[in-house]
C-alpha positions in Angstrom: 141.2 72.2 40.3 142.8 68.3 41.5 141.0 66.0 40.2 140.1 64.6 44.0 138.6 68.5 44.8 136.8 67.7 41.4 135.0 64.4 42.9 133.8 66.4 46.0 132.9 69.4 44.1 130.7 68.0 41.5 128.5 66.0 44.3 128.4 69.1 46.4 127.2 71.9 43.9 125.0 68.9 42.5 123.2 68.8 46.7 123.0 73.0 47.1 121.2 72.8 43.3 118.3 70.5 44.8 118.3 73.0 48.1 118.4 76.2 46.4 115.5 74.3 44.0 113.1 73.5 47.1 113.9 76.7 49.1 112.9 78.9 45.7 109.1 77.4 46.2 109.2 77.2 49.5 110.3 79.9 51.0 109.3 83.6 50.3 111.8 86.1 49.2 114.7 83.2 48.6 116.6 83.9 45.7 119.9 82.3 45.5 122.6 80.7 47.3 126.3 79.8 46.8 129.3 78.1 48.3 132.8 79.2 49.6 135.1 76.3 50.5 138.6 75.2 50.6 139.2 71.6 49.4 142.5 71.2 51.4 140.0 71.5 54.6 137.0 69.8 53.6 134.2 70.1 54.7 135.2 71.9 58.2 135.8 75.4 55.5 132.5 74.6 53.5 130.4 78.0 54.0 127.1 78.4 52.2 125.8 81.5 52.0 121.6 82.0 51.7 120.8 84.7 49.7 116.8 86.6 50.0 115.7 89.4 48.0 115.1 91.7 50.7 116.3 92.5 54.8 112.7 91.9 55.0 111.9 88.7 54.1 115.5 87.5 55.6 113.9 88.5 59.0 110.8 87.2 58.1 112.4 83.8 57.0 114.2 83.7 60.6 111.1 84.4 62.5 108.8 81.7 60.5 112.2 79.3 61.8 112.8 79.0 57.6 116.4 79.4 58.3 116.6 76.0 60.4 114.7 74.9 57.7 117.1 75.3 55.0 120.0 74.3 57.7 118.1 71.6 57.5 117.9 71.4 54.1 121.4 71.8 53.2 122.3 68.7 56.3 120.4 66.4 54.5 121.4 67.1 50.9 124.9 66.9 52.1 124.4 63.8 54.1 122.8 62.1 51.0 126.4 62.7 49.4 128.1 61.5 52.8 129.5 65.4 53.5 129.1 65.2 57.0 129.4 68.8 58.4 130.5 69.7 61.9 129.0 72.8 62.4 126.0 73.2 60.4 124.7 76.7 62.1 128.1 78.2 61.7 128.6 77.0 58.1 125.4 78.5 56.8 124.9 82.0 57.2 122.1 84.5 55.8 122.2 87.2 53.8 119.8 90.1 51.6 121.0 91.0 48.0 119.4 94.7 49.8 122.1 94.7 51.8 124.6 93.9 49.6 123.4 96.6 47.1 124.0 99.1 50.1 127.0 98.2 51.8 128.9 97.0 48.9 127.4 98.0 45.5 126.2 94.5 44.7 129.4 93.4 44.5 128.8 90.0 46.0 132.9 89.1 45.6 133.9 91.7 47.1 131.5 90.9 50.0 131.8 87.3 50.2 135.6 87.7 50.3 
């Protein structure tokens, strides 16, 4: 990794730590999240990915408006560190480790990629 992807990378794991902190206490069924970017085409290719234990409580999250929430989260984590994003709805996406245990064997690589 450059050293310049370093100095955005460190600030920007650092921000998704304190959100996937909060969002553990505060939101039922949250379990994990992670990041897929390209540093060449940051932050426009920043994805975040918001991982719940079940299809269940993903839906539930959505109709309680917890996925705003942790939109909202994620904004103002990023915005503390001056990563400004330009599409915050279609940079953060949702997703059940259920799912992935059915569609792709839990393989979270191969689904992510």
């Amino acid at each position: 990794m450059k050293k310049t992807h370093k100095k955005i990378d460190n600030p920007l794991r650092e921000s998704l730590t304190r959100v996937c902190d909060i969002a553990l206490v505060k939101i039922e069924g949250f379990k994990w999240l992670t990041h897929m970017v390209d540093y060449d085409d940051f932050p426009r290719s920043l994805k975040v990915v918001c991982v719940f234990d079940n299809h269940q409580n993903q839906t539930l999250a959505q109709d309680q408006h917890k996925h705003d929430y942790m939109c909202d989260l994620i904004n103002q984590a990023l915005l503390k560190e001056n990563i400004k994003l330009p599409n915050i709805k279609g940079q953060v996406s949702f997703d059940s480790e259920e799912r992935c245990d059915s569609q792709h064997g839990g393989n979270w690589a191969r689904r992510l990629g």
